[in-house]
N, C-alpha and C positions, 0 to 999 in steps of 0.2 A: 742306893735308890735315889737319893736326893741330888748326888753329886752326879748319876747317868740324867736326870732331868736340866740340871744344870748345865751339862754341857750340850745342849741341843737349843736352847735360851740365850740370846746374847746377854753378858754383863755390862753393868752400869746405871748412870742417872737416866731423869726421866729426858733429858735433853741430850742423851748421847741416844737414847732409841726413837726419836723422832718427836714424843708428847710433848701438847702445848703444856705450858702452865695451869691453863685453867682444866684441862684434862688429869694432870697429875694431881689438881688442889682434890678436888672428888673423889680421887682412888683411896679405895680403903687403906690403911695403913701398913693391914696386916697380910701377909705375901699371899697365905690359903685363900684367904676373903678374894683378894684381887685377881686370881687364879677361877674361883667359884664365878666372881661377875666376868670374867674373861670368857669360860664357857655358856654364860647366858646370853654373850653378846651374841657370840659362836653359834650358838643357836639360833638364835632370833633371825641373824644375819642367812643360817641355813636356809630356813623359815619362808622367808623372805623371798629367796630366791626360791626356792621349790615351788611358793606360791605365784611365783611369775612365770615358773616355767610351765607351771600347769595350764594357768590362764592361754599362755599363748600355746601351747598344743592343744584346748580348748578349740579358741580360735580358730587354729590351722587344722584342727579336724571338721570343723562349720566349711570353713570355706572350702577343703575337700570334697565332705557332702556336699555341696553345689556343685562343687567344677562335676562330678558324678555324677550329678542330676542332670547338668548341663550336658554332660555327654552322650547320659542315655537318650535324653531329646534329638539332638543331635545326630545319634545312630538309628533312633529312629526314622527320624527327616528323612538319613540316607537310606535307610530301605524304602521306603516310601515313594523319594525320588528315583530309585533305582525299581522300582513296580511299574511307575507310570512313567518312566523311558522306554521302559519292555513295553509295554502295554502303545507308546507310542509308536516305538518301532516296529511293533506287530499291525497296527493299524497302518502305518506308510507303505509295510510290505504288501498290504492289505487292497490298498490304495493304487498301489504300481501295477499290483494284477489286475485291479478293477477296472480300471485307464489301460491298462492293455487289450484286456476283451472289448469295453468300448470302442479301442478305437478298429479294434476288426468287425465289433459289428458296422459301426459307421462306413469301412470301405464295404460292407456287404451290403450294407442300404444303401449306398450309394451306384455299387455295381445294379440291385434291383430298382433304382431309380431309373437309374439310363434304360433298365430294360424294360420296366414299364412305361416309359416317353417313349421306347423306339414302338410297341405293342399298340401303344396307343393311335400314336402315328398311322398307324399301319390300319389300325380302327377305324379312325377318320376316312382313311383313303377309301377301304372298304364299302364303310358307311353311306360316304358320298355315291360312290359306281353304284352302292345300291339302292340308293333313293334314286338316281337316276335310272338304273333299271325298274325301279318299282312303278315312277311316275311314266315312262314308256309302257312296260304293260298294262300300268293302270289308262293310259288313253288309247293303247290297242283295243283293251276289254270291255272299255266305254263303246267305243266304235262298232266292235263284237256284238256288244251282247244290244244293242240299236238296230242292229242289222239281223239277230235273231228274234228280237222283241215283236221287229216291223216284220220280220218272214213267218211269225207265228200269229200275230192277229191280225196277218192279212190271207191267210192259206187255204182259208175256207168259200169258193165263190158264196153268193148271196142267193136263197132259196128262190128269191120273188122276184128279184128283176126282170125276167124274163128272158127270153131264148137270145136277144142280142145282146147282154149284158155278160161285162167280162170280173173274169176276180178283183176283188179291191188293188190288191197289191200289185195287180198288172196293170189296173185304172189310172195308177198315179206315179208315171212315172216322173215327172216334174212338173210346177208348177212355179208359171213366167209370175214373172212383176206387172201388176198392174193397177187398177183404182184399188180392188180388195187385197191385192199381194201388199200394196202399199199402209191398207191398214194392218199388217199384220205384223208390219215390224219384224223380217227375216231377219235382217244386219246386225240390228242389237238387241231384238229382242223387248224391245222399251214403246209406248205408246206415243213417244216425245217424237221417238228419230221413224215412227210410225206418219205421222202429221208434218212433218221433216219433209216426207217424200212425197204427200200429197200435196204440197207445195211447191216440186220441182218436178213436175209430168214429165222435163226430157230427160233426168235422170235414167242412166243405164240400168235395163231391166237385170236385179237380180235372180237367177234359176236356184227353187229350192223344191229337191226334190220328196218321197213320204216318209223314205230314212232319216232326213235331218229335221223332218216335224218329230219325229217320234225320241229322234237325238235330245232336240230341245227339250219335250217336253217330260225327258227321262230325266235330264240336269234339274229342272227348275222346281217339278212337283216331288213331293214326298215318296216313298216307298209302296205306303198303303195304298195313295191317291192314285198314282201311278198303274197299280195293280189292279185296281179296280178300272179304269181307263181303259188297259189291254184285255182283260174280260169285257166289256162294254164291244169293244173292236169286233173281240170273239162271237159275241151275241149274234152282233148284226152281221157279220160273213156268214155264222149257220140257219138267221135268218129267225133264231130267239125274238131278237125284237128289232123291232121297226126303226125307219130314220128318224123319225122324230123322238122316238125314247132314247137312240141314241147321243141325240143331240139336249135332251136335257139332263140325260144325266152326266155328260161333258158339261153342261153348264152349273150342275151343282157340282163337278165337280171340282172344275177352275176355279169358279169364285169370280169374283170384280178382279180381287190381285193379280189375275192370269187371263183379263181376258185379251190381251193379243193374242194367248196360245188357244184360245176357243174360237175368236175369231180366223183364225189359220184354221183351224179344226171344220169349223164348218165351209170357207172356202172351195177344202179341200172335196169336200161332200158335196158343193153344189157346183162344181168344177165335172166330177167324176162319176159320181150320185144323185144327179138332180130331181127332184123332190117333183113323185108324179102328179101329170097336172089334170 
């Protein structure tokens, strides 16, 4: 036993197996002893190391769980960013369709633009011919209805004139220029270019005849005013009332504002109708 330990051990002094001095002074003397502290060192030395290896596996299992931690962050991030690239991408394709339809509506608003500028166009042109035709028949109907107004309250001869007296509306077929044509302001109708004319006697006589008194006085007076007037006419052709009621109630109904058209008015009466003497 002794001798199979022996040959696995080199022989010799403590300076043939490497020991300083002061190593060998320390060693026990006795070969078991130095054998017994040989395995304690052996141990210790084990020890030693086992405790270092565990440390740093330790360690290296710490900094695992991180880089692990770190990873799973990591893979998360990447799903994350991999959501909202889809989510990106779903919205651009989103985007392309929506810029697509836009821009076909845009050529359809555009196509209905041009055709509501050509519509409208075409509106104006319309529009125009028909205010021009409106404003012609509107001065035919003027004309018209002057010439029905004056044929209807002049239709009736007068009850009292007597046997040589002719219908109003045949009495008056014009009426020259003269001292009272001149107060009555035919031309414009104005009391200005009335006095106008009184001051130039060789002035060319204007002819106005009982349509264009009835013309005037259909423009200038009111609807009601006017209404009442051509009833007034009617009166005095069936012979309802006298000249003189007809002639005040022409004067209230002119007014001062109208009286050129009253003074035509009664002109026209003592021209055609002279007031028995």
């Amino acid at each position: 036993m002794e001798q199979s330990l022996l040959m696995h051990f080199p022989m010799g002094t403590a300076g043939d197996l490497g020991l300083s001095k002061e190593v060998a002074a320390i060693l026990p003397m006795d070969p078991y002893e130095q054998l017994k502290l040989a395995h304690q060192i052996c141990c210790f030395a084990f020890s030693q190391k086992v405790g270092t290896l565990e440390a740093d596996n330790r360690h290296h299992k710490q900094g695992l769980a991180q880089r692990m931690s770190t990873i799973k962050t990591l893979e998360s991030r990447v799903t994350s960013l991999q959501l909202d690239l889809q989510d990106s991408q779903s919205q651009a394709q989103q985007m392309q369709e929506e810029a697509g339809r836009l821009s076909q509506e845009k050529a359809a608003l555009l196509t209905t633009v041009q055709s509501l500028k050509a519509d409208n166009d075409r509106l104006r042109a319309f529009k125009r011919k028909l205010l021009h035709s409106l404003q012609n028949d509107s001065e035919r109907g003027d004309s018209f209805l002057a010439d029905e107004e004056w044929a209807m309250a002049t239709s009736s001869p007068v009850a009292h004139r007597g046997p040589s007296s002719v219908p109003f509306s045949q009495a008056l077929p014009a009426l020259t220029s003269g001292p009272a044509a001149a107060s009555m302001g035919w031309a414009s109708g104005s009391p200005a270019h009335a006095a106008g004319m009184q001051r130039q006697p060789s002035q060319t006589p204007t002819t106005i005849d009982g349509r264009e008194f009835f013309r005037l006085a259909r423009s200038r007076l009111a609807a009601p005013r006017f209404g009442q007037f051509l009833q007034a006419i009617k009166e005095l052709n069936s012979g309802a009332k006298t000249r003189e009621q007809t002639l005040q109630q022409a004067r209230d109904l002119f007014g001062t504002s109208e009286a050129d058209l009253y003074a035509s008015f009664e002109e026209l009466l003592n021209q055609h109708l002279p007031p028995h003497k």
